[in-house]
C-alpha atoms as an extended CHARMM CRD file, in Angstrom:
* protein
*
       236  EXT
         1         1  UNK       CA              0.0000000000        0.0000000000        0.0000000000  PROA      1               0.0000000000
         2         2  UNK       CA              1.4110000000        3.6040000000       -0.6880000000  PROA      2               0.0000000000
         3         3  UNK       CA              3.8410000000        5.3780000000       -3.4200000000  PROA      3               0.0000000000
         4         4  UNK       CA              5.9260000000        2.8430000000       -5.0390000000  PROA      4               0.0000000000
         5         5  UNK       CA              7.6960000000        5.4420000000       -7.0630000000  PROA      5               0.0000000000
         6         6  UNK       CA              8.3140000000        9.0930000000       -7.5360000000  PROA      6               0.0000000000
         7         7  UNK       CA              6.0130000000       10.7440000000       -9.6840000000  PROA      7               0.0000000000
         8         8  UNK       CA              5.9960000000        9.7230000000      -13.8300000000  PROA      8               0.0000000000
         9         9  UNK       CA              5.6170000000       12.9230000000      -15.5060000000  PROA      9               0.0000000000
        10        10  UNK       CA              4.9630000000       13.4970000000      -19.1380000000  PROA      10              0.0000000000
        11        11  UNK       CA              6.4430000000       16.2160000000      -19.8580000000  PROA      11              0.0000000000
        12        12  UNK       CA              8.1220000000       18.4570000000      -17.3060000000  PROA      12              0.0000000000
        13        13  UNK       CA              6.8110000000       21.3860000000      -15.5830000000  PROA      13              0.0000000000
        14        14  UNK       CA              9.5290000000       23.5370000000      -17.2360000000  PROA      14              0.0000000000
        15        15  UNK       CA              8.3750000000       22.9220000000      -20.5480000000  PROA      15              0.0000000000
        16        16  UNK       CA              4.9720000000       23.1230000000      -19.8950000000  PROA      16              0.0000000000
        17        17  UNK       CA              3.6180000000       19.9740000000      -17.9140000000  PROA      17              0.0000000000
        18        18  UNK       CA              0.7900000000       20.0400000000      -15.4710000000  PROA      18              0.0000000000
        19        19  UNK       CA             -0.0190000000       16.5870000000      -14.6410000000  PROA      19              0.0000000000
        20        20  UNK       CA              1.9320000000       13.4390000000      -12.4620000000  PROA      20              0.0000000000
        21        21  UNK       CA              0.5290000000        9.8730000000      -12.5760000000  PROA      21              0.0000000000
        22        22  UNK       CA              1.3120000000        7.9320000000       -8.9030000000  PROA      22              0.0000000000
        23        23  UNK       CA              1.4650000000        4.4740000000       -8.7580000000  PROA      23              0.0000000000
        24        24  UNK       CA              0.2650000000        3.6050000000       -5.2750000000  PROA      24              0.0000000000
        25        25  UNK       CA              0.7510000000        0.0250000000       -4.7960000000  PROA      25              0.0000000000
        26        26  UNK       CA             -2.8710000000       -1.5310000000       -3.5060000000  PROA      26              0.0000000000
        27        27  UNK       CA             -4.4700000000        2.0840000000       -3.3600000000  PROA      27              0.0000000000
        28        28  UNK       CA             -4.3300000000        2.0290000000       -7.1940000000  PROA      28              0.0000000000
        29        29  UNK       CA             -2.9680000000        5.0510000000       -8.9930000000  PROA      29              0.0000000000
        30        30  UNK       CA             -3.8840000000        8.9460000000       -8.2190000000  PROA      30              0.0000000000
        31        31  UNK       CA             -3.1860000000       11.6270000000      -10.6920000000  PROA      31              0.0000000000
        32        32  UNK       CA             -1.3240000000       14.9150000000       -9.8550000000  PROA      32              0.0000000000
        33        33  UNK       CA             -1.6230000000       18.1990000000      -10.5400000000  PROA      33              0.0000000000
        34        34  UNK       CA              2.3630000000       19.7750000000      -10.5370000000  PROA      34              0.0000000000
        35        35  UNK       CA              1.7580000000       22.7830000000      -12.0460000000  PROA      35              0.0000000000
        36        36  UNK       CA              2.3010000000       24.2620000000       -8.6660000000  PROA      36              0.0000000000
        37        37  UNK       CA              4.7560000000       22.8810000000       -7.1490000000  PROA      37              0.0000000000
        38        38  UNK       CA              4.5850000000       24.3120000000       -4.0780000000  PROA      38              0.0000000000
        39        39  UNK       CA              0.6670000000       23.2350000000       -3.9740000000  PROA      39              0.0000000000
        40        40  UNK       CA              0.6200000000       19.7530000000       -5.0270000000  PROA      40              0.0000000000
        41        41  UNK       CA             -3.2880000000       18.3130000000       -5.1080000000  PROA      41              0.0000000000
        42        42  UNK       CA             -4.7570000000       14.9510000000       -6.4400000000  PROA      42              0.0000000000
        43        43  UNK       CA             -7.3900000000       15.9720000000       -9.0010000000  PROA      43              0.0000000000
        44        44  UNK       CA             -8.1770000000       12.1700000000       -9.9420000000  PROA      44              0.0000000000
        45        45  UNK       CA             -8.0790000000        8.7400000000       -9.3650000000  PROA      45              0.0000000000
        46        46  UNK       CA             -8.4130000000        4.7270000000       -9.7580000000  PROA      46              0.0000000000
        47        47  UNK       CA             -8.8460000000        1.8070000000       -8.4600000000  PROA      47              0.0000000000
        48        48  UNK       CA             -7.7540000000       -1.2740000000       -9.6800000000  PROA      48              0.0000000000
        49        49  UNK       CA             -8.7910000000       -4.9060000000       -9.3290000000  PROA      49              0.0000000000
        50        50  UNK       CA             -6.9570000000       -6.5430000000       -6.4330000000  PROA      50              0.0000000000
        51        51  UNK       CA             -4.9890000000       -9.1560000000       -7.1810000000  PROA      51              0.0000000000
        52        52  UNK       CA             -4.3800000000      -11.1310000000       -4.1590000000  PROA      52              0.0000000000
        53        53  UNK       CA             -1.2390000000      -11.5290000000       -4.1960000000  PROA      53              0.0000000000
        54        54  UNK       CA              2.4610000000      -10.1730000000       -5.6460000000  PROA      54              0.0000000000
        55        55  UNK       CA              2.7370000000       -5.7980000000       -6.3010000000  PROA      55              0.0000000000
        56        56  UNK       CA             -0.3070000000       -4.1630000000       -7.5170000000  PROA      56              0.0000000000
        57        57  UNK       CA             -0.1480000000       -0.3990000000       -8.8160000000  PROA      57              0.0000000000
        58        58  UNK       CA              3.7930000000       -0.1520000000       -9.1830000000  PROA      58              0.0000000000
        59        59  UNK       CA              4.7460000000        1.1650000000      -12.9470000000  PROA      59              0.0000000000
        60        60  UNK       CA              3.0870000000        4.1820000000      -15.3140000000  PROA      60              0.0000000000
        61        61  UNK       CA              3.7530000000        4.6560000000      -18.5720000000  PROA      61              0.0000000000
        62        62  UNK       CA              3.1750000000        7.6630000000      -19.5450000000  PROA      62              0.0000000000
        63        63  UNK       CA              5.2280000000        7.9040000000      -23.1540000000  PROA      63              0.0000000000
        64        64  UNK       CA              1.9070000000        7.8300000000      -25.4060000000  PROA      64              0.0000000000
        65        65  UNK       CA              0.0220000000       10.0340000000      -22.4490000000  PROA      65              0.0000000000
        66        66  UNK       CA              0.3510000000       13.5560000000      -24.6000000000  PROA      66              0.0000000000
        67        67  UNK       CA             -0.3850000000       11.8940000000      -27.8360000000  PROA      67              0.0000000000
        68        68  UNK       CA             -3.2490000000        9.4850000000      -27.1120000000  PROA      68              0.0000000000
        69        69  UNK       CA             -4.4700000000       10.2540000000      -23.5640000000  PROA      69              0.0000000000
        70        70  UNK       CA             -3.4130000000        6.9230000000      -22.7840000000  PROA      70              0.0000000000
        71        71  UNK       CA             -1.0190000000        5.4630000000      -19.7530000000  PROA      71              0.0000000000
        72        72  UNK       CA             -0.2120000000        1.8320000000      -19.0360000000  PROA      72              0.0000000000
        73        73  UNK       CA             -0.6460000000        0.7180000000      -15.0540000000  PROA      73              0.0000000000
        74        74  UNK       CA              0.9170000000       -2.4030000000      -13.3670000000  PROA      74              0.0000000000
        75        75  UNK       CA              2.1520000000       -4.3670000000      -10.9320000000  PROA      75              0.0000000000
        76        76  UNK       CA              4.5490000000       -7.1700000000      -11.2270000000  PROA      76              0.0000000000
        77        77  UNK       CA              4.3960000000      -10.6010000000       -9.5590000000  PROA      77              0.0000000000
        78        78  UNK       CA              6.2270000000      -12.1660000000       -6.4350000000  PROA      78              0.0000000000
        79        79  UNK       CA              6.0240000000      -15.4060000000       -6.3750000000  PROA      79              0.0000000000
        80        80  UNK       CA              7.0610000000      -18.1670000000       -9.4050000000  PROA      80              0.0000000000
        81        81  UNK       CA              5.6850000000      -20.7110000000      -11.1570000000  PROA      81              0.0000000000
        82        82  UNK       CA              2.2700000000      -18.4400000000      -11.4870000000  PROA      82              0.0000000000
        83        83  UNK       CA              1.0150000000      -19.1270000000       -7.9470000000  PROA      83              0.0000000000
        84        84  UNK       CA             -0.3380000000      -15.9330000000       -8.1100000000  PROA      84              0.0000000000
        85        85  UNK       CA             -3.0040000000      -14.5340000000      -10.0700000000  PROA      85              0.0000000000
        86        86  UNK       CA             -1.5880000000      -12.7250000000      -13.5380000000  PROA      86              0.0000000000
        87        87  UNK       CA             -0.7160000000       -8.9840000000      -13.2980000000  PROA      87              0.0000000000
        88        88  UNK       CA             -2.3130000000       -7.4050000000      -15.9870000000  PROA      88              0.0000000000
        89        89  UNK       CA             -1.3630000000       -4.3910000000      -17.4490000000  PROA      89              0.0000000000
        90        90  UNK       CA             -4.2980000000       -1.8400000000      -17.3740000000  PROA      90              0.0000000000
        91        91  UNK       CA             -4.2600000000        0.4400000000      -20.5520000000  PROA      91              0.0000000000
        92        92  UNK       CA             -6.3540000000        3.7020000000      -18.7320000000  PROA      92              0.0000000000
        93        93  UNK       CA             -7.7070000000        6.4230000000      -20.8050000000  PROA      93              0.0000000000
        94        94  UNK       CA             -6.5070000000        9.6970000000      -18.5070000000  PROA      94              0.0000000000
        95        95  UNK       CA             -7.9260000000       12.0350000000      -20.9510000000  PROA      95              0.0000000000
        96        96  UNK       CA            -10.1920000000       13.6740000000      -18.2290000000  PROA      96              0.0000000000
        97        97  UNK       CA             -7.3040000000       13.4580000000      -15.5910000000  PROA      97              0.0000000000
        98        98  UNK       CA            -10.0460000000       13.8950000000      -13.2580000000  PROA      98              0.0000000000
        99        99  UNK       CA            -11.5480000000       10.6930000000      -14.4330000000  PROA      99              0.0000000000
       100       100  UNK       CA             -9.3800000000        7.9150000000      -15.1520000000  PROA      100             0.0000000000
       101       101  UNK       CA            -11.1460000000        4.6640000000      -16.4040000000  PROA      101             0.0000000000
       102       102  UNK       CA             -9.6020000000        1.6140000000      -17.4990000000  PROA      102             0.0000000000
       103       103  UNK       CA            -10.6360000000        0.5580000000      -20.8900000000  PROA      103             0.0000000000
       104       104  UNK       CA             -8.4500000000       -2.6250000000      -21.6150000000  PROA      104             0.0000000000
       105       105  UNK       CA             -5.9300000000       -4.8100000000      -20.9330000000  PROA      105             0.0000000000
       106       106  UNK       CA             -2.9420000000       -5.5130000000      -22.9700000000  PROA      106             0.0000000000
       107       107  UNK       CA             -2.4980000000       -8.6480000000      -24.5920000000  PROA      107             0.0000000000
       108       108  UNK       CA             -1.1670000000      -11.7940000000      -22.3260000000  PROA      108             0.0000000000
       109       109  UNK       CA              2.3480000000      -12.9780000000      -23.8340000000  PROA      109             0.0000000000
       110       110  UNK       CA              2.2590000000      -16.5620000000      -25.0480000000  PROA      110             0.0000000000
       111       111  UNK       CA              5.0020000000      -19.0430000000      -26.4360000000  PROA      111             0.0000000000
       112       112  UNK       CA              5.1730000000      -18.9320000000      -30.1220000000  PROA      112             0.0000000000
       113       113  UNK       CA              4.3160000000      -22.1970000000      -32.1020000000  PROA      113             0.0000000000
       114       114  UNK       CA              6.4820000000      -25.1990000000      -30.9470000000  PROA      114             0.0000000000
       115       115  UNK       CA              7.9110000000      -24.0760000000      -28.5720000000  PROA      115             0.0000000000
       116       116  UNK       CA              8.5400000000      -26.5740000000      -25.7170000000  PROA      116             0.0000000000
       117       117  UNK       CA              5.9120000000      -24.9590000000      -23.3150000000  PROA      117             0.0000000000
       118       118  UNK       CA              2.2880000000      -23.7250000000      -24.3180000000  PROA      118             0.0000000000
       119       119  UNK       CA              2.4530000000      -21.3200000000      -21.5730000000  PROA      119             0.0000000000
       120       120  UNK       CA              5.1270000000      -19.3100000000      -20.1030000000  PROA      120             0.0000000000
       121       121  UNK       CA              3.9410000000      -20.1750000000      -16.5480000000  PROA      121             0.0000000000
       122       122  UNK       CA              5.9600000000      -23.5760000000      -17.4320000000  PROA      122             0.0000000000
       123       123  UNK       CA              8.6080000000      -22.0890000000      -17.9040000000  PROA      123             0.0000000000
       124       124  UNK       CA              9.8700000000      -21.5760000000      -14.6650000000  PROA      124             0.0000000000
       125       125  UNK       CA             10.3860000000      -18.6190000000      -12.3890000000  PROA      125             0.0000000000
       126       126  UNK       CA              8.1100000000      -15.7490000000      -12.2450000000  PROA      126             0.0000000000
       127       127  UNK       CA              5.6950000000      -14.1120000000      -15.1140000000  PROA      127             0.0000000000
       128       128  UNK       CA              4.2210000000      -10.7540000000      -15.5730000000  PROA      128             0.0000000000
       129       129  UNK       CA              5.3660000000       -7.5430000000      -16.5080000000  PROA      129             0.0000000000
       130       130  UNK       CA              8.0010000000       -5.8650000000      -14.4180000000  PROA      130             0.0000000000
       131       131  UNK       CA              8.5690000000       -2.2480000000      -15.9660000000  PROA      131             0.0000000000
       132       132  UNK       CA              8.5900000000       -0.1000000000      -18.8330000000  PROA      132             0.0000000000
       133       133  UNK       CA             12.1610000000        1.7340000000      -18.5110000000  PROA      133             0.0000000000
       134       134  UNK       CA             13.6720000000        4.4440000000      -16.6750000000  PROA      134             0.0000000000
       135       135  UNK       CA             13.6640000000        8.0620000000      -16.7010000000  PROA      135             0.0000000000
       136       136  UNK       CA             16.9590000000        8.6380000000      -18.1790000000  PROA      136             0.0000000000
       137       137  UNK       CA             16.7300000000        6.5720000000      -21.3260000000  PROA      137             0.0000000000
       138       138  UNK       CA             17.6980000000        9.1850000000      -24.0820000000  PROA      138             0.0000000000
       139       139  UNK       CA             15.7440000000       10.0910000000      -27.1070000000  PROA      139             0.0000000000
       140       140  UNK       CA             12.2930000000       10.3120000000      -27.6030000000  PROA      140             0.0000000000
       141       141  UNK       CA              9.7580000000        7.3570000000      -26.9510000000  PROA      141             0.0000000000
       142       142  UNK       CA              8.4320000000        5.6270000000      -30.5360000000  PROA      142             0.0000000000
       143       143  UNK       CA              4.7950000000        6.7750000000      -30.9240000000  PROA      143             0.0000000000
       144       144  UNK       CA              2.4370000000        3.5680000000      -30.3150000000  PROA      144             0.0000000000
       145       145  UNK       CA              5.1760000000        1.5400000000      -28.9140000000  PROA      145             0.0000000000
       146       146  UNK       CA              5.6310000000        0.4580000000      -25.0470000000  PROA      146             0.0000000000
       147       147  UNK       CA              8.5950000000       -2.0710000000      -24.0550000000  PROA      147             0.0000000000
       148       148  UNK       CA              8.1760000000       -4.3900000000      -20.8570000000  PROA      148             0.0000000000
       149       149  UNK       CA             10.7410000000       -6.5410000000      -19.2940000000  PROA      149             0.0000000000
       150       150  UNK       CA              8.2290000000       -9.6550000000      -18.7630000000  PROA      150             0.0000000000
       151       151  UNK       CA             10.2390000000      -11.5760000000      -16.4360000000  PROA      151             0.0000000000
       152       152  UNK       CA             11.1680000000      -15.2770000000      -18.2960000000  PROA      152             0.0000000000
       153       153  UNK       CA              8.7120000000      -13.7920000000      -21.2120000000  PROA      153             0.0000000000
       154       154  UNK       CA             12.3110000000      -11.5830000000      -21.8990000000  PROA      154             0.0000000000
       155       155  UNK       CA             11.7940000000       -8.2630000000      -23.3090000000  PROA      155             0.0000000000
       156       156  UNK       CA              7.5610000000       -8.0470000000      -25.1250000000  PROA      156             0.0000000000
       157       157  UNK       CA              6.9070000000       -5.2870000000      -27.4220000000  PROA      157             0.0000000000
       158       158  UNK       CA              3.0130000000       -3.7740000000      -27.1560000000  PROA      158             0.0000000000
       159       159  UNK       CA              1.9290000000       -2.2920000000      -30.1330000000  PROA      159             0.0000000000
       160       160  UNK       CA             -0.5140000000        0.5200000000      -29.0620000000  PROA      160             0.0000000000
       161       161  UNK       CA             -0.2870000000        2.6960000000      -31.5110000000  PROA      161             0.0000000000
       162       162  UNK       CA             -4.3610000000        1.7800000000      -31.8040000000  PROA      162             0.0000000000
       163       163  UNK       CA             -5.5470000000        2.2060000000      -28.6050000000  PROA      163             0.0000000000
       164       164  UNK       CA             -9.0490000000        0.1260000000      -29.2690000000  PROA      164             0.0000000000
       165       165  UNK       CA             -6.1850000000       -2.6580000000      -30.8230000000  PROA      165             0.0000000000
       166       166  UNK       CA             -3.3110000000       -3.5000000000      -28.6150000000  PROA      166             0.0000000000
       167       167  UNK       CA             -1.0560000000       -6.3230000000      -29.8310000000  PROA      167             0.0000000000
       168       168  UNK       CA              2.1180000000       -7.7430000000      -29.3340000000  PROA      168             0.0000000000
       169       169  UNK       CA              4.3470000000       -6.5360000000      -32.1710000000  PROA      169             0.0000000000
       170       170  UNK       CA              7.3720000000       -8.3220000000      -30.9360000000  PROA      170             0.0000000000
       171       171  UNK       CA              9.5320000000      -10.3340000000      -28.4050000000  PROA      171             0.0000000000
       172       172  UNK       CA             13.0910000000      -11.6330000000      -27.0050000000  PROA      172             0.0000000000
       173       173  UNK       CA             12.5790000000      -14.5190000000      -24.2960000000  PROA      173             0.0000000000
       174       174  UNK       CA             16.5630000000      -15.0910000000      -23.6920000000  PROA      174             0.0000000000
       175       175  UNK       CA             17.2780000000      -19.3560000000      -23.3570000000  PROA      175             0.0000000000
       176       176  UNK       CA             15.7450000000      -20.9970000000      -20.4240000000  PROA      176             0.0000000000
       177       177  UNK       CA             18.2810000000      -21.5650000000      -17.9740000000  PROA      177             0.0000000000
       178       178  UNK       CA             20.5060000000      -24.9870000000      -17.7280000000  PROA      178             0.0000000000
       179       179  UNK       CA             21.2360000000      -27.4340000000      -14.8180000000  PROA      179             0.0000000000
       180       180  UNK       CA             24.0550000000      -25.4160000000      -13.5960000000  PROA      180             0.0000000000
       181       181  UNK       CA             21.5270000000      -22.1740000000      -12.3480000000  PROA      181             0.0000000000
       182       182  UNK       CA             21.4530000000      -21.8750000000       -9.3520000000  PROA      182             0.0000000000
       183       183  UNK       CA             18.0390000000      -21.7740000000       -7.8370000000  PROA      183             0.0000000000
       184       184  UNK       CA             18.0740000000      -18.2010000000       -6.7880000000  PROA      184             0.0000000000
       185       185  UNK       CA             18.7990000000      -17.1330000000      -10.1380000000  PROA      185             0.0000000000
       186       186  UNK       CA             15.9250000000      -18.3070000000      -11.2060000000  PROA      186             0.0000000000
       187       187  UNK       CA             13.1200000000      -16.2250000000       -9.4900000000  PROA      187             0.0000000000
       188       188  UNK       CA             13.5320000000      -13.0950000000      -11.9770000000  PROA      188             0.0000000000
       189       189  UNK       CA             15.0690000000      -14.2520000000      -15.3370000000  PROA      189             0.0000000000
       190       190  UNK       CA             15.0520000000      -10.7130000000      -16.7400000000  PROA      190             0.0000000000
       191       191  UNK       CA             14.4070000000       -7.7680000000      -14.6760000000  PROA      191             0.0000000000
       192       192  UNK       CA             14.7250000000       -4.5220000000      -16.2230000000  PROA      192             0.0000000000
       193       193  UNK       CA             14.7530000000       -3.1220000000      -19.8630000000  PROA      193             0.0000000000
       194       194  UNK       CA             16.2270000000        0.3500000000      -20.6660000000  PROA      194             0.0000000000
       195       195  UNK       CA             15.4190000000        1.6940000000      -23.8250000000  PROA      195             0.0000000000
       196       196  UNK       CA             18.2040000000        4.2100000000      -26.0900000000  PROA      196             0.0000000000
       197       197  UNK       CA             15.4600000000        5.5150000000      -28.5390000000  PROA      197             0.0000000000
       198       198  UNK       CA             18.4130000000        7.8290000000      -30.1020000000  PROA      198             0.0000000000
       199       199  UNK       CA             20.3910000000        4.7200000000      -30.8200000000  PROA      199             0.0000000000
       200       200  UNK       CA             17.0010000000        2.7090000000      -31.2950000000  PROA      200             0.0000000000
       201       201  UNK       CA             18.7410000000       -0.0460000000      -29.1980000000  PROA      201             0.0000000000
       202       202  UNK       CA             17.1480000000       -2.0680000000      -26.2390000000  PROA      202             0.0000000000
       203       203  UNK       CA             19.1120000000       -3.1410000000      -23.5200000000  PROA      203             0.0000000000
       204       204  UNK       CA             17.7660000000       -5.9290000000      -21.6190000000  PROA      204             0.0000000000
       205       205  UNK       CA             18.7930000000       -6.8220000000      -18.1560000000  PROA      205             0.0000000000
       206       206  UNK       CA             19.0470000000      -10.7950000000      -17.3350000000  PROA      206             0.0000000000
       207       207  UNK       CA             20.4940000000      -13.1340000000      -14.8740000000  PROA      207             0.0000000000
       208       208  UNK       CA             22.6720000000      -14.4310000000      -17.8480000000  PROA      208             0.0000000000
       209       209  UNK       CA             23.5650000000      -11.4510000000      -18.6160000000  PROA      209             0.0000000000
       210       210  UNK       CA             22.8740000000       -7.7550000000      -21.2380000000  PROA      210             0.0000000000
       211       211  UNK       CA             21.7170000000       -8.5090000000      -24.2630000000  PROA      211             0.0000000000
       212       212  UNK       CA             21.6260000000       -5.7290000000      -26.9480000000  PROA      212             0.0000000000
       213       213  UNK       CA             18.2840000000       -5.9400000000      -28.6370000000  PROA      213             0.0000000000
       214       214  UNK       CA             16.9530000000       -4.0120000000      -32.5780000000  PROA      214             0.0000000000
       215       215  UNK       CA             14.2470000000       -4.0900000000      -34.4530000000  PROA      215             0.0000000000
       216       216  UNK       CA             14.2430000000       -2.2380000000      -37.7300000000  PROA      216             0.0000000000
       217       217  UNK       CA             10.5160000000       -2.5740000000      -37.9830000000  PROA      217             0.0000000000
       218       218  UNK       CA              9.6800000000       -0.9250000000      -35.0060000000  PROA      218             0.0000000000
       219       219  UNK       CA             12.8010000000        0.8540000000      -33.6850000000  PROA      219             0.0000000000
       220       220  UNK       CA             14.2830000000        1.8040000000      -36.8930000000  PROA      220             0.0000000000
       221       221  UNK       CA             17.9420000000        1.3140000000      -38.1010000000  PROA      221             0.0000000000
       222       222  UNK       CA             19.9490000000        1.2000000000      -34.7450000000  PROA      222             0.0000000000
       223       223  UNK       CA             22.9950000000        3.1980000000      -34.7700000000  PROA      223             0.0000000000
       224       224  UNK       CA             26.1310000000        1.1680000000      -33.6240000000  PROA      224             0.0000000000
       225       225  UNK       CA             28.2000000000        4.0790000000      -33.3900000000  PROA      225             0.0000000000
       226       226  UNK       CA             28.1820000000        6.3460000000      -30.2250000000  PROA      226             0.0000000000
       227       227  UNK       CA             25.3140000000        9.0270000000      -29.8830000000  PROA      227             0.0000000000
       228       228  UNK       CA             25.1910000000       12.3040000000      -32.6310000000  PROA      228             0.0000000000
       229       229  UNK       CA             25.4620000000       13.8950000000      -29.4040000000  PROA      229             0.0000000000
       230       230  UNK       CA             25.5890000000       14.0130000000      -25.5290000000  PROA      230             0.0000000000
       231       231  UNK       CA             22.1360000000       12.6460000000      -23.7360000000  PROA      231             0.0000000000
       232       232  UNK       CA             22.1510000000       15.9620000000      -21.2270000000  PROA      232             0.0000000000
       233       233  UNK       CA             24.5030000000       18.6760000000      -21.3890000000  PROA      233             0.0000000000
       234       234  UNK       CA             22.6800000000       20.8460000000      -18.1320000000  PROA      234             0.0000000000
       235       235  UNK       CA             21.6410000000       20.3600000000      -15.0300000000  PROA      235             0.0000000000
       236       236  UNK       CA             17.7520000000       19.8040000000      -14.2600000000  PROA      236             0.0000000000
């Protein structure tokens, strides 16, 4: 129950932004009006299904927020094996930041045709989404595209770019682990994604390591080279 993490804001007060999206764990997620800063007031919010058990509200993301209205709420799950119900990721229409409503659900990663399981809940360890990124990841977010780290689903690509259509445009699921893993390296097979959109390269973060990830169809070409120019140059 509570704030799981600071404040995701769209766009920055400086440059004109007015609202924050709070992900509040089991008290579901409360939108912020920052234009103020000094007089910080909750003008709306929502409640979520409970889901028994694992993190509920935890993660917004709020890259297609100014362009569609849309942000993407979840949780991720504690336990493995699925002994917990799934955490869904709640695509809510914020257009009326005063009254957020959940509209749909993005789509449930599945194995692709023969593979060895029909379900990634035999796969071992745990499955759900985890998050979306971080706030430093350079470049501007691809309109219509989100990026999860899905636990031992790898790295699954949600193609919102129709928000009455989600899909999964793409995946990475890095090889299940061998013999020789130890058991506590198997609870969170990948846990965290971080996204260059300059570069248009993914970096996904796994218990067998970084792997680099592209995908000229919905990144673009990635660039190999170093950056066309520094991330930041001033302080914020």
């Amino acid at each position: 129950m509570g704030s799981r993490n600071p404040l995701y804001i769209p766009t920055p007060i400086e440059e004109g932004g007015k609202y924050g999206f709070a992900a509040m764990g089991g008290f579901g997620m409360s939108i912020i009006d920052i234009s103020d800063p000094t007089n910080l007031r909750e003008v709306g919010h929502l409640d979520i299904p409970p889901s028994v058990s694992g993190t509920e509200a935890d993660n917004v993301d709020v890259s297609q927020f100014e362009k569609t209205g849309m942000v993407y709420l979840s949780g991720y799950p504690l336990s493995e094996d699925c002994y917990e119900p799934f955490k869904d990721i709640f695509q809510v229409d914020s257009s009326d930041p005063a009254h957020p409503r959940i509209v749909d659900r993005l789509p449930r990663p599945t194995p692709p045709d023969g593979a060895t399981v029909t379900d990634f809940c035999q796969r071992g360890g745990s499955f759900g989404p985890k998050r979306s990124g971080y706030y430093t990841s350079p470049g501007d977010p691809t309109n219509g595209l989100v990026i999860y780290d899905f636990n031992n689903a790898g790295a699954q690509f949600f193609n919102v770019s129709d928000p009455k259509n989600p899909r999964i445009a793409g995946y990475f699921a890095p090889p299940t682990f061998g013999a020789e893993t130890e058991d506590w390296a198997r609870s969170n097979p990948t846990h965290g994604v971080y996204v260059e959109y300059d570069r248009k390269i993914v970096w996904l973060m796994t218990n067998d390591g970084i792997y680099a990830l592209s995908s000229e169809s919905l990144l673009g070409t990635p660039n190999l080279g170093i950056p066309n120019e520094p991330f930041r140059t001033t302080a914020r």
